[in-house]
C-alpha positions in Angstrom: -0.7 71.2 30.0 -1.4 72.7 26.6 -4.2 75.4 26.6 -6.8 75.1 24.2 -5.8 76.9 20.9 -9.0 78.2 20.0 -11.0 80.4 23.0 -12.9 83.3 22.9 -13.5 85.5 26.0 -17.3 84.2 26.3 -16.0 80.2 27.2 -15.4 81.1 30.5 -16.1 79.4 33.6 -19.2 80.9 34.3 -20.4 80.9 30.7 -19.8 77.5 29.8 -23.2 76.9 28.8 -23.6 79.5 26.2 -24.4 78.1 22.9 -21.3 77.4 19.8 -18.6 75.3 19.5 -15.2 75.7 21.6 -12.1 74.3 20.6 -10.2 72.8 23.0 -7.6 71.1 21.1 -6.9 71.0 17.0 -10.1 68.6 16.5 -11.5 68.6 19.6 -14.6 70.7 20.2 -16.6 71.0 23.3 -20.9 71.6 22.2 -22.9 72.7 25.0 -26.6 71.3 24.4 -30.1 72.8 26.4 -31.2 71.3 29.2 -35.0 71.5 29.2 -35.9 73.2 32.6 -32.8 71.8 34.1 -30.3 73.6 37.0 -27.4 71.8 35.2 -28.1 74.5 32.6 -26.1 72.1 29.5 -24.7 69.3 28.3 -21.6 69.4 26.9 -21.0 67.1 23.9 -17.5 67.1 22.2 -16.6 66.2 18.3 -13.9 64.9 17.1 -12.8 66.1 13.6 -10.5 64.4 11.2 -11.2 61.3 11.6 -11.9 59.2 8.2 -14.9 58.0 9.2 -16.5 61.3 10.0 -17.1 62.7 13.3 -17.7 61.3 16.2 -19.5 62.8 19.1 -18.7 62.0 22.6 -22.5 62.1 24.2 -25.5 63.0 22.1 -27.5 65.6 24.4 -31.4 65.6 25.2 -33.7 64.5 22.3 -35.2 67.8 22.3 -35.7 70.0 19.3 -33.6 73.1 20.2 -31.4 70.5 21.2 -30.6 68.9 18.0 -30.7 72.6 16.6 -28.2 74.2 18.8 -25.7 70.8 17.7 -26.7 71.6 13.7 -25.2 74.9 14.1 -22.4 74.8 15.9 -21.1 72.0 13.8 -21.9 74.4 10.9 -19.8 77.3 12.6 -16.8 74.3 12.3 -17.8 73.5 8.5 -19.8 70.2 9.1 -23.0 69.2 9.2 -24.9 66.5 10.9 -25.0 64.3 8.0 -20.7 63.6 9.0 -22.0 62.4 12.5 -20.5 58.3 12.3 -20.3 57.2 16.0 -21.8 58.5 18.9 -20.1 57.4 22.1 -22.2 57.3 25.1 -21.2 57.9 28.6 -24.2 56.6 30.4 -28.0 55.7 29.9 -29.5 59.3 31.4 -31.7 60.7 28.9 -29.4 64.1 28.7 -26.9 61.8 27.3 -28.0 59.2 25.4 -31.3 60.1 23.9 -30.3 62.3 21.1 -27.8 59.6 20.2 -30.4 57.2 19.3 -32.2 60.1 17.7 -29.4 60.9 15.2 -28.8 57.2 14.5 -32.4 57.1 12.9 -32.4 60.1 11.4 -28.2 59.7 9.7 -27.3 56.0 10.4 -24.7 56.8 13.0 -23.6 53.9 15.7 -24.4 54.7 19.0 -21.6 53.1 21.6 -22.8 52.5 25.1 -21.0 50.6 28.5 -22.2 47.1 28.9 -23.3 47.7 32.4 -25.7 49.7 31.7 -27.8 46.9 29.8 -29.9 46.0 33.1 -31.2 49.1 33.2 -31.9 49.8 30.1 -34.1 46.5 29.8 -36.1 47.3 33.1 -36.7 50.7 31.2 -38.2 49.4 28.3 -39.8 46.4 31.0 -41.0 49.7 33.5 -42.0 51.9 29.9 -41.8 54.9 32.7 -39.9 58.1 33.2 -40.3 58.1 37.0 -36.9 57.7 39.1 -38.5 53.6 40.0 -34.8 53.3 41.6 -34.5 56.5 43.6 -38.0 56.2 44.8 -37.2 52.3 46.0 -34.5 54.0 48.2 -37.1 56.6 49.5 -39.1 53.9 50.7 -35.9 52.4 52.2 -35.0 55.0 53.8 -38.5 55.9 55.3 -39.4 58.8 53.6 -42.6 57.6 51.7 -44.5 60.7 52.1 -41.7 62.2 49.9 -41.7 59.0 47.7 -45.5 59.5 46.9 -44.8 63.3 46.1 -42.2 62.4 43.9 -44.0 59.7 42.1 -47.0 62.3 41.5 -45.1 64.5 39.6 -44.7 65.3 35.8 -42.0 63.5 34.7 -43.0 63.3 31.1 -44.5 61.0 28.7 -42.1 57.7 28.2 -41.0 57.8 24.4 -39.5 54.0 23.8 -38.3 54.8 20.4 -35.3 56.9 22.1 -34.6 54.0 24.1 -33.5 51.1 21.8 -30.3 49.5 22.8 -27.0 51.1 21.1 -25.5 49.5 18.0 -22.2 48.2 20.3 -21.9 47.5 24.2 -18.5 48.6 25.6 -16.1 46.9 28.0 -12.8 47.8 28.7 -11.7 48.1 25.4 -9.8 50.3 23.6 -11.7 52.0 20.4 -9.9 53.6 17.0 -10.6 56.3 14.3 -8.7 56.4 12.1 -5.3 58.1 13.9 -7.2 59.0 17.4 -7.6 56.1 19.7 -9.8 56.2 23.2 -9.4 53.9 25.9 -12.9 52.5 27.0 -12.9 52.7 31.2 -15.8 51.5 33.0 -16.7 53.9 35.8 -19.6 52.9 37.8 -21.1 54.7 40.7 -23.5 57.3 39.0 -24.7 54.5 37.2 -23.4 50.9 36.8 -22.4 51.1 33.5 -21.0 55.2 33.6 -18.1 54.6 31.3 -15.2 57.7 30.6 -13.6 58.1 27.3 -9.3 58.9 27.9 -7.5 60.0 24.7 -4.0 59.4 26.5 -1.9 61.0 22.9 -3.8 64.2 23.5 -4.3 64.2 27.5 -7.9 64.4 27.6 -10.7 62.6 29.6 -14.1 63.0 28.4 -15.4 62.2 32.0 -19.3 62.3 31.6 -20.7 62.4 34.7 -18.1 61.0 36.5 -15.9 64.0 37.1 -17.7 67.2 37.4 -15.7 70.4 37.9 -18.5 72.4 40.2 -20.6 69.6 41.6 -20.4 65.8 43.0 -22.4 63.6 40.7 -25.7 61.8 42.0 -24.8 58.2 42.9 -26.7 55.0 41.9 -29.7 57.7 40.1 -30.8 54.7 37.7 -33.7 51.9 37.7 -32.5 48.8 39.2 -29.7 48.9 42.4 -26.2 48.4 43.1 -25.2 46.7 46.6 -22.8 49.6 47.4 -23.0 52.2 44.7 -20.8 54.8 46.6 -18.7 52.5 46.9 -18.2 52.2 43.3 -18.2 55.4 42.8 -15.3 56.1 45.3 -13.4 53.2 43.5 -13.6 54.6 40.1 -12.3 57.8 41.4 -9.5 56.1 42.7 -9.2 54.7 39.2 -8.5 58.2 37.9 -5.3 58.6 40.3 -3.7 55.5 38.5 -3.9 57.0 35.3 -1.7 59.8 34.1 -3.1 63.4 34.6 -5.6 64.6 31.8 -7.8 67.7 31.3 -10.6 67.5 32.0 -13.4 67.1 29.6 -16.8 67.0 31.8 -20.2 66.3 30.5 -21.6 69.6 32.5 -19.5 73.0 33.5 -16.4 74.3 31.5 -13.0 72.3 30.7 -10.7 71.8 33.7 -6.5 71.6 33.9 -6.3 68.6 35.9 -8.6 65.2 36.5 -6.4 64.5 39.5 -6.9 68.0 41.3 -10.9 67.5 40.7 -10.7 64.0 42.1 -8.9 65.0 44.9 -11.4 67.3 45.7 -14.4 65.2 45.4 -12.6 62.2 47.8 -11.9 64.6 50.5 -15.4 65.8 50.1 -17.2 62.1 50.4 -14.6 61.6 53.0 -16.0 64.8 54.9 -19.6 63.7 54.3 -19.4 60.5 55.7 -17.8 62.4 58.9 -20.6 64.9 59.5 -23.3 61.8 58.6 -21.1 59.6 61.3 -22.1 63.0 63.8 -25.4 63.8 63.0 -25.8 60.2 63.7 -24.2 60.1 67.1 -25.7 57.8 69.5 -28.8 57.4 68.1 -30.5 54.8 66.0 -31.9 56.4 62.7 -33.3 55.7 59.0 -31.8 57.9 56.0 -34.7 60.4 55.9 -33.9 61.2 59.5 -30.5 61.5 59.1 -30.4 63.7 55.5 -32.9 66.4 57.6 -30.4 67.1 59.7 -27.4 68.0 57.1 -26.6 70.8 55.2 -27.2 70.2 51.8 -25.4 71.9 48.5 -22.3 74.6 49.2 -24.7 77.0 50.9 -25.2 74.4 53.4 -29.4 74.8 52.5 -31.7 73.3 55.3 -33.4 70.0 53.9 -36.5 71.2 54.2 -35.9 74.2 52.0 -34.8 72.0 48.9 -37.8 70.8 46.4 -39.0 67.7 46.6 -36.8 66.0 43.8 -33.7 67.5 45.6 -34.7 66.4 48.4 -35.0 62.8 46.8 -31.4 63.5 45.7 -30.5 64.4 49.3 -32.1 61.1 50.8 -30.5 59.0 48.1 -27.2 60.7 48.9 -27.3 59.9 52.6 -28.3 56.3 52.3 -25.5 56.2 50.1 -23.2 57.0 52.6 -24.6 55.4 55.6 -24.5 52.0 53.6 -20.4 53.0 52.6 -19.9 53.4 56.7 -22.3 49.7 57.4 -19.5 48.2 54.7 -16.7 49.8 56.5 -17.6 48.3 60.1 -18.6 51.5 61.9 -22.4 51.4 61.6 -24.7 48.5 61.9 -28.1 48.3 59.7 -31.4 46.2 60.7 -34.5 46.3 58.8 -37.8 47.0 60.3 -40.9 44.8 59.4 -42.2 47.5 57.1 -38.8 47.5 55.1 -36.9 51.0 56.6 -33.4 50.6 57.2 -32.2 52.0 60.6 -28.4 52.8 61.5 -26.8 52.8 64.7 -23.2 53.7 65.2 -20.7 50.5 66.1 -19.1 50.9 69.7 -16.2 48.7 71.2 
């Protein structure tokens, strides 16, 4: 693979979020954005120069002041401004990715691109007019952990702003979109959300991955309003997906710029694979909701204890499990029946 032509000793892996511009090919230029109060520290945005309709961001960031600031100037360290902004291409509906976008469009006119699937959930946001995880905490309740459900839903997750959540100007399928000499093949990607789309420019080599394809972490799955019937599922499909295709860089929507999609997928496959092992063990013999069984597993690289994480991780953790246990119900090797009060409970298949 070609290495980028422009990079400065700061863009390196662990300093990916410091702010400016990086080039990572001629015209291609990764912009990591603030994360208020966030452990993903960024989100990286990428612009594409040369184009004769102006540039065109991949992601639009937070709608955050110091946000749109840190954008402004690193586009001015590449001689633009955001008055060139045309397009906006969207990965998915999360609110590090897509409200700026709809923030820039009012302020410069740009069109703000977005995957079809993810219309659902954007009407039962503006339906809901709430910033709590409604989805996430459905699967608490699922998965018996309402105690954590109710602590989740107390806290601050900020006031709902429905002007950074009108619908985009265009909702993608699997299409195929041009600027001027640069084309990017449109490929729906669900799993993190139903309508995660990536972005692959196959002339240059380069998938703009979103949330899809992380290089240091696995993505949540299904963390959106509304549910999927097997979102791990999805999400293990789409990876798949990526195999098909021929090898890219990797252009991720958090951590630095990778070599190879394939090698990351590969990784993140054998990791699921290994998680829904350990879930099959910690399950053994016994019958068990979600809750139960996400108290007993290690959680992040570290391995943390479950009850050492905060209660949103924790939320992530519970989420996480069900996800899995509902991939190993689909496969044949656990059953699922549903207690009066609406918790799932697993119990291993024998024969």
């Amino acid at each position: 693979m070609t290495t980028p032509t422009t990079r400065t000793p700061r863009f390196d892996r662990g300093r990916w979020a410091d702010a400016g511009a990086e080039t990572v090919r001629p015209g291609v230029h990764r912009i990591p954005l603030p994360l208020p109060d966030d452990g993903l520290r960024a989100v990286n945005v990428y612009a594409l120069e040369g184009l004769a309709e102006g540039l065109v961001l991949i992601d639009g960031g937070w709608s955050i002041p110091e946000s749109r600031k840190v954008l402004e100037d690193a586009l001015g360290t590449l001689g633009h401004d955001l008055g060139e902004i045309s397009h906006i291409l969207v990965t998915h509906i999360h609110r590090d990715h897509y409200t700026q976008a709809v923030e820039l469009r009012r302020l410069l006119g740009s069109r703000v691109y977005l995957g079809s699937g993810e219309r659902p959930g954007l009407e039962l946001l503006g339906s809901l007019s709430t910033t709590q995880p409604a989805g996430s905490l459905q699967t608490l309740r699922r998965a018996g952990a309402h105690e954590l459900a109710e602590r989740v839903a107390a806290m601050d997750h900020g006031d709902f702003d429905p002007s950074v959540w009108e619908a985009p100007d265009h909702w993608l399928g699997a299409e195929e979109l041009r600027f001027g000499e640069a084309q990017l093949k449109v490929i729906p990607t669900p799993g993190h959300t139903r309508g995660h789309v990536v972005y692959l420019d196959q002339a240059r080599g380069l998938l703009f991955s979103g949330d899809h394809v992380l290089p240091h972490i696995t993505p949540s799955i299904g963390f959106e309003l509304g549910a999927t019937a097997l979102p791990l599922g999805d999400y293990l499909d789409s990876l798949r997906l990526m195999t098909t295709l021929a090898d890219a860089r990797l252009l991720p929507a958090h951590g630095p710029v990778g070599d190879s999609v394939h090698v990351r997928v590969g990784e993140l496959l054998a990791h699921h694979d290994d998680r829904l092992a350990q879930t099959l063990a910690v399950l053994g013999d016994r019958t068990l909701n979600a809750h139960a069984v996400a108290g007993e597993l290690g959680w992040t690289r570290r391995k943390v204890p479950f009850a050492d994480l905060n209660a949103f991780n924790q939320m992530l953790a519970v989420n996480e499990t069900a996800a899995h246990l509902d991939v190993l119900v689909a496969r044949g090797q656990l059953r699922c029946t549903r207690t009066d009060d609406g918790v799932d409970q697993y119990t291993a298949v024998t024969s």
